[in-house]
C-alpha positions as CSV (number, residue, x, y, z in Angstrom):
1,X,-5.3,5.4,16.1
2,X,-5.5,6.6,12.1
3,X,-8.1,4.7,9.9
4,X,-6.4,3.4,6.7
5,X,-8.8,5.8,5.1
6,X,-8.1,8.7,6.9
7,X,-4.1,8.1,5.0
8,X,-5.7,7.7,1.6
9,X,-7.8,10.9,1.5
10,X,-4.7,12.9,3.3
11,X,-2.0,11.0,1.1
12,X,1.0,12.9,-0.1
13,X,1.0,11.4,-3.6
14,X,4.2,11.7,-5.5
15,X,3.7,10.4,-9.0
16,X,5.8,8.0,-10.9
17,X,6.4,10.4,-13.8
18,X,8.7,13.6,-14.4
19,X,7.3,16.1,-16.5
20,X,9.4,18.9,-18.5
21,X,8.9,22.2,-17.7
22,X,10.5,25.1,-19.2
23,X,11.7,28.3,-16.9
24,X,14.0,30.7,-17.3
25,X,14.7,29.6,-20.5
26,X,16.0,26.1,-19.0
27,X,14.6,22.2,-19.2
28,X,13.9,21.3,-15.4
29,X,12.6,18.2,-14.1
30,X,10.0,18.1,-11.5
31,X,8.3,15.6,-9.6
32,X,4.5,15.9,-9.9
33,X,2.0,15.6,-6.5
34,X,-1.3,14.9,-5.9
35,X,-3.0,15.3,-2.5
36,X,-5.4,12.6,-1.3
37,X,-6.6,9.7,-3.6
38,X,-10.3,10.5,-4.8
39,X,-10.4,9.2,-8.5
40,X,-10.9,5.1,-9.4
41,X,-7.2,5.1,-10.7
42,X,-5.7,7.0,-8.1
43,X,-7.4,3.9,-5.6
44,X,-6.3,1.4,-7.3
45,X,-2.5,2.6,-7.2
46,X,-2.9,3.4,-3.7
47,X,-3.9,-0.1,-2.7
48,X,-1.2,-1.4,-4.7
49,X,1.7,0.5,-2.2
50,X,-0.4,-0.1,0.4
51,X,0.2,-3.8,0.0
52,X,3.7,-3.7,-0.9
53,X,4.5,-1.3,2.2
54,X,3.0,-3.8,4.1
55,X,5.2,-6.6,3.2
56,X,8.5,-4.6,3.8
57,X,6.8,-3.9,7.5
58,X,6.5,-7.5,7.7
59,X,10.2,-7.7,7.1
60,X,10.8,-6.2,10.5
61,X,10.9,-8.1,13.4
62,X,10.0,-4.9,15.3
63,X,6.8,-4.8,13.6
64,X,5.9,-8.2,14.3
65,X,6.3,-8.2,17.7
66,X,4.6,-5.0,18.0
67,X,1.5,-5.8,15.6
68,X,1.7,-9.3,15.3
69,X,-1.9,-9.2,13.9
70,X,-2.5,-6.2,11.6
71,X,-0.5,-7.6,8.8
72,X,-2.5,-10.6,8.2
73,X,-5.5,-8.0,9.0
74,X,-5.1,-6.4,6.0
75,X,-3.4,-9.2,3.2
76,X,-4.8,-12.7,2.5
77,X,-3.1,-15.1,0.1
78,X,-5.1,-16.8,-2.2
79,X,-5.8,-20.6,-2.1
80,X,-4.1,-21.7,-5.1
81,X,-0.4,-22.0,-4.1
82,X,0.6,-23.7,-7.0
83,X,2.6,-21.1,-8.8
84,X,3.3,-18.9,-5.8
85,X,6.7,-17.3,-5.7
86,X,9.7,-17.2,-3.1
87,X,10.0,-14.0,-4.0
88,X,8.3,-11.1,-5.9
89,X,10.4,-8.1,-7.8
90,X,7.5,-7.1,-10.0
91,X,4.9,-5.2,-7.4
92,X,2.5,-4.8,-10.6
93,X,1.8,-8.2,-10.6
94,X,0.8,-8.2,-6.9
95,X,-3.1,-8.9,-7.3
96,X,-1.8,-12.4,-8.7
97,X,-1.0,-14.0,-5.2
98,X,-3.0,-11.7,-2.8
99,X,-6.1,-11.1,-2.3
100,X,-8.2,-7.8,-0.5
101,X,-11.4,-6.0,0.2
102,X,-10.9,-2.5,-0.3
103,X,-13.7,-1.3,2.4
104,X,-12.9,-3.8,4.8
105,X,-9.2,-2.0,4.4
106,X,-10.3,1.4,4.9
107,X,-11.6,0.7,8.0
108,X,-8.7,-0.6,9.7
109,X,-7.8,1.7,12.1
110,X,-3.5,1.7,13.2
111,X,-1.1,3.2,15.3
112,X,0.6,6.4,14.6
113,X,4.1,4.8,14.2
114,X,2.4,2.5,11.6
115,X,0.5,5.4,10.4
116,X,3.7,7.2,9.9
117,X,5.4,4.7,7.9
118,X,2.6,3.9,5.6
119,X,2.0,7.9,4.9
120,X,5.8,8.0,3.8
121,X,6.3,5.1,2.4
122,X,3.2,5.0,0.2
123,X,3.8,9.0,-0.5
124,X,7.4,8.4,-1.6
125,X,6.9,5.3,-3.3
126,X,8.6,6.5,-6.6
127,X,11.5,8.1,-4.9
128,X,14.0,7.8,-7.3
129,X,11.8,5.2,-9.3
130,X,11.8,3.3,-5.8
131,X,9.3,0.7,-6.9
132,X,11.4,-1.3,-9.2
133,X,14.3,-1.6,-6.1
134,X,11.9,-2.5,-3.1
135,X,12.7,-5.7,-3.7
136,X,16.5,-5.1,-3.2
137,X,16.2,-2.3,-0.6
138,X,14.3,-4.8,1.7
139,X,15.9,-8.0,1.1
140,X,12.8,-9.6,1.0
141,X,11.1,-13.2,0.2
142,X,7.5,-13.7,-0.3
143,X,7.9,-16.3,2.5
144,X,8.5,-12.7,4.7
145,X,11.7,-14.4,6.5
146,X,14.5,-11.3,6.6
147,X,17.1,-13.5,5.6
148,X,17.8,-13.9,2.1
149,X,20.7,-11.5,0.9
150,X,20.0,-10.0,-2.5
151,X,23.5,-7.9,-3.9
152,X,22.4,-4.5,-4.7
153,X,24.4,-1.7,-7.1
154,X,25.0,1.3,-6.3
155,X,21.7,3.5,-7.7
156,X,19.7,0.8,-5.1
157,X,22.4,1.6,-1.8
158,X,22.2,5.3,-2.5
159,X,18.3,5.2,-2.6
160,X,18.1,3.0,0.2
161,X,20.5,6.3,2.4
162,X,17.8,8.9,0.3
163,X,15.0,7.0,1.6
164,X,16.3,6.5,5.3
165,X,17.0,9.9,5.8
166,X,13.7,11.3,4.4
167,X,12.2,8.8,7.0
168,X,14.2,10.3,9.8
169,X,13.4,13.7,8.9
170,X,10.0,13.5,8.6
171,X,9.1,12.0,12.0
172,X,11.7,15.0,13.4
173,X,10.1,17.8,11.2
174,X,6.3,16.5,12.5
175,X,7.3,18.6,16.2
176,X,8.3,21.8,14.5
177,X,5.3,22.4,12.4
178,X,1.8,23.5,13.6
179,X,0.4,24.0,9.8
180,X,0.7,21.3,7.9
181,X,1.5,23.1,5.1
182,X,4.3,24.3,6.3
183,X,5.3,20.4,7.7
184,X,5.2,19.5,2.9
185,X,6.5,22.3,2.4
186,X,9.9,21.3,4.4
187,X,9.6,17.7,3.0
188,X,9.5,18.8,-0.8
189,X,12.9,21.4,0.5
190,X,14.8,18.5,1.8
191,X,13.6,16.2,-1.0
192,X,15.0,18.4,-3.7
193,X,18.5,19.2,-1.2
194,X,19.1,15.3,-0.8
195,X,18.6,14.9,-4.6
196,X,21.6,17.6,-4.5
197,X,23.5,16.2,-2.1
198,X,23.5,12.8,-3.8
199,X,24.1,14.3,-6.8
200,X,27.7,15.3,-5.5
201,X,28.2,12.4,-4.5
202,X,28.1,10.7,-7.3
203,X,30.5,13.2,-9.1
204,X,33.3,13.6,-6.1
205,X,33.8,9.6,-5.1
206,X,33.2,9.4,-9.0
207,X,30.7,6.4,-8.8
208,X,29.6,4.2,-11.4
209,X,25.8,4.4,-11.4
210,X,23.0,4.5,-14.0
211,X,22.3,7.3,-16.0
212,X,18.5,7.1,-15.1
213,X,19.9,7.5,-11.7
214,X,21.8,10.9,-12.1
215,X,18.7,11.9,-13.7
216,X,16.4,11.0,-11.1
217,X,18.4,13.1,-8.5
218,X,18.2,16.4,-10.8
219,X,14.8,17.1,-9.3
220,X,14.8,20.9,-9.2
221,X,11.1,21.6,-8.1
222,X,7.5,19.6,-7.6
223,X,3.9,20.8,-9.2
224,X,1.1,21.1,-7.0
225,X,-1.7,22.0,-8.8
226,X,-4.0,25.2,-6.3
227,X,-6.6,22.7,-4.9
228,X,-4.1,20.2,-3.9
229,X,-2.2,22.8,-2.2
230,X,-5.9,23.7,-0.4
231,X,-5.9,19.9,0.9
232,X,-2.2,20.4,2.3
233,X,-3.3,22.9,4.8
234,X,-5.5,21.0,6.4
235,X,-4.1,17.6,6.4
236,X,-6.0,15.3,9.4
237,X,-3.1,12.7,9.1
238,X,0.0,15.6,10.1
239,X,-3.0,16.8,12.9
240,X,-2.7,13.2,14.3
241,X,0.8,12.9,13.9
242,X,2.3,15.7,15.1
243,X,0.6,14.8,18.5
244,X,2.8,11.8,18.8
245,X,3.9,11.1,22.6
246,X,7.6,10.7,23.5
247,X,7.2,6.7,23.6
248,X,5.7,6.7,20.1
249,X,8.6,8.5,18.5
250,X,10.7,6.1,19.6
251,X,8.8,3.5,18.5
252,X,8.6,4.5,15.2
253,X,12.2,5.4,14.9
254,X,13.4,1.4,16.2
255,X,10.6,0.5,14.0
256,X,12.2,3.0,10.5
257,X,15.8,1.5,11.6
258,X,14.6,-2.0,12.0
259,X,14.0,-2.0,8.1
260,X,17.3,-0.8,7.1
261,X,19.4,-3.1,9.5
262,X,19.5,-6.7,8.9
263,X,18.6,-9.7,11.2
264,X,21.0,-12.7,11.1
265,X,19.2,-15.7,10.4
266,X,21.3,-19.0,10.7
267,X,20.3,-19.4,7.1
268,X,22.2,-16.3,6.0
269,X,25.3,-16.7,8.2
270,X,25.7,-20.1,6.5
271,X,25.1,-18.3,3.1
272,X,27.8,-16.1,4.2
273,X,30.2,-18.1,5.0
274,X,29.8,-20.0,2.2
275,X,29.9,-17.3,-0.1
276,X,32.3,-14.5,1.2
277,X,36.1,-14.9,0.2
278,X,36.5,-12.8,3.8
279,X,34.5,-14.8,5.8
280,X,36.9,-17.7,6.8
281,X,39.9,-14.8,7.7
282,X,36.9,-13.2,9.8
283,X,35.8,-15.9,11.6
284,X,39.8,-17.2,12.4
285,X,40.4,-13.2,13.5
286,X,42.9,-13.3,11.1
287,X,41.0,-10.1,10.4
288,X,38.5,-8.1,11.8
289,X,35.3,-7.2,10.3
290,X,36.1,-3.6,10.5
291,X,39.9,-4.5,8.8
292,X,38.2,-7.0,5.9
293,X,35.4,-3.7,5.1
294,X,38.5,-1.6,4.9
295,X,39.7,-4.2,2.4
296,X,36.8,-4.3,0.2
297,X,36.2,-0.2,-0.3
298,X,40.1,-0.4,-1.6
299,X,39.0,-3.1,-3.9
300,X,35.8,-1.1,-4.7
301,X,34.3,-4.9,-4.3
302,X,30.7,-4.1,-3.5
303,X,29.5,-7.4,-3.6
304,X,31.9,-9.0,-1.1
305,X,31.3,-5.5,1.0
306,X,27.0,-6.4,1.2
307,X,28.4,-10.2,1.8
308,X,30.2,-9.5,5.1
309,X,28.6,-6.1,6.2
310,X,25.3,-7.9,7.5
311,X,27.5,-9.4,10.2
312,X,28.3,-5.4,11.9
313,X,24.6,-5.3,12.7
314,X,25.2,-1.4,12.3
315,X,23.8,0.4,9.3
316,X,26.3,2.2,7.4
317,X,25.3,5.7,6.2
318,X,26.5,7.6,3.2
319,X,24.7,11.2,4.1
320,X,26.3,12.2,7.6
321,X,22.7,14.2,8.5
322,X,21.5,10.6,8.9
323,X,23.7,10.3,12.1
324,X,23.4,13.5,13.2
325,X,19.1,12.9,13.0
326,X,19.9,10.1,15.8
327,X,22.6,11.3,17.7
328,X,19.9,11.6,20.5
329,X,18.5,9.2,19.9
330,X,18.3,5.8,22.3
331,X,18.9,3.5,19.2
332,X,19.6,-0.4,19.5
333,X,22.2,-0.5,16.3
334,X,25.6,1.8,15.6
335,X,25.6,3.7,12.5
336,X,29.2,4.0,10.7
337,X,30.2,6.3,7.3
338,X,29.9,4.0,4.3
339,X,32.8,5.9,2.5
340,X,36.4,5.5,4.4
């Protein structure tokens, strides 16, 4: 078990902002890192993740059959319901509708698959400027039923592949490292190779996305100032992860997959079917599910693609090292290329 703040005081901090930095006579963008949260503003952003990442756990039906308790553990709604939301895409306005005690938080204590997705999640919370899309990423209502289907673009499904595989890799990378330094290190390298790899992406199935996208994925390098890199070598959250037994790996990987791959409510089968031009060809087997995806990558219709894909129960993976990380694996979902 890992205390809540044993993850704060260990966290791999990854800051919202990109700063500038000149070398070799050339404009770079970097993502800035702070190690461990030990200032008043640092705690107050950390809490803030905290509580989001917990409402996207809640969003797995893994998670609450595994830890049916810790979630209410750690979040209380306040009293007045008056004005509470179905659904919340502005995370900054969070401390509206819940309400915490910061000490009685830190000394929660959790598992090491929770552990594990809280380090990431919270550390990588601005991939790609990933707090304005959690909302879309995770499909989720404030009512924490996985069953309401919000249409995402294209910048939000490529982040949602970014951020699977950095999940994937991480838990992998935690048994080939005995210095943790050595574990960040190999997250920043594949960090700054994915934002490559999504960069060609974009330019060779020549997709339409945002420019503040394309930016985002130009990350060259990340800035560590000396006594962050100090706390890096001795990180107590990679000393208790890393000793992860066989049975907790494989929860945590049902648990990462279980947030990626939807759960068909009745609700949102009717919502289908009511809202898919497909749906009625599908359901006649006039056409198969495979045959009416086919037909909606030639119409480059993404919207009626997210309508009917939720039905495969399979996640469908635009970076190919995302299936090879789980070709091994004892998984309860198939994984099929996005792209044709």
């Amino acid at each position: 078990m890992i205390a809540i703040s044993c993850i704060k005081e260990n966290i791999f901090y990854v800051r919202i902002n990109n700063l500038q930095k000149i070398k070799d006579a050339e404009n770079i963008l970097v993502r800035k890192v702070t190690v461990g949260c030990f200032d008043t503003k640092l705690h107050q952003y950390f809490y803030k993740r905290l509580l989001a990442c917990m409402i996207i756990l809640k969003n797995s039906k893994k998670f609450q059959e595994d830890y049916p308790n810790l979630f209410d553990d750690i979040i209380e709604r306040k009293d007045d319901f008056a004005n509470y939301p179905d659904s919340l895409e502005d995370l900054t306005k969070i401390d509206d509708y819940i309400k915490y005690k910061k000490n009685r938080i830190d000394n929660i204590e959790v598992s090491k698959p929770v552990a594990y997705l809280l380090f990431m999640l919270i550390s990588f919370y601005n991939l790609n400027g990933l707090l304005n899309d959690f909302y879309l990423m995770f499909n989720r209502t404030f009512a924490y039923e996985k069953e309401q289907l919000v249409i995402q673009n294209l910048d939000s499904l490529l982040k949602d592949d970014f951020l699977l595989s950095m999940l994937i890799f991480g838990l992998d990378e935690l048994g080939l490292h005995e210095d943790s330094s050595e574990y960040f290190e190999s997250l920043q390298a594949k960090y700054i190779e994915k934002s490559n790899f999504y960069q060609k992406v974009i330019q060779e199935k020549e997709l339409i996305v945002s420019e503040s996208f394309k930016k985002s994925v130009n990350i060259k390098e990340f800035l560590i100032e000396d006594d962050d890199k100090i706390r890096l070598r001795e990180n107590e959250v990679f000393e208790n992860l890393k000793n992860m037994t066989r049975e907790e790996r494989a929860q945590t990987e049902e648990l990462i997959l279980s947030l990626f791959v939807f759960n068909i409510s009745p609700k949102l089968r009717q919502e289908i079917e009511e809202k898919s031009y497909l749906s009625s060809q599908i359901s006649s087997k006039s056409l198969s599910l495979e045959e009416a995806i086919q037909k909606t990558h030639l119409r480059k219709d993404l919207e009626e693609y997210q309508w009917i894909q939720p039905l495969e129960r399979a996640y469908r993976y635009i970076d190919q090292d995302i299936a090879v990380l789980f070709a091994n694996k004892d998984i309860s979902c198939k994984l099929i290329p996005f792209f044709p």
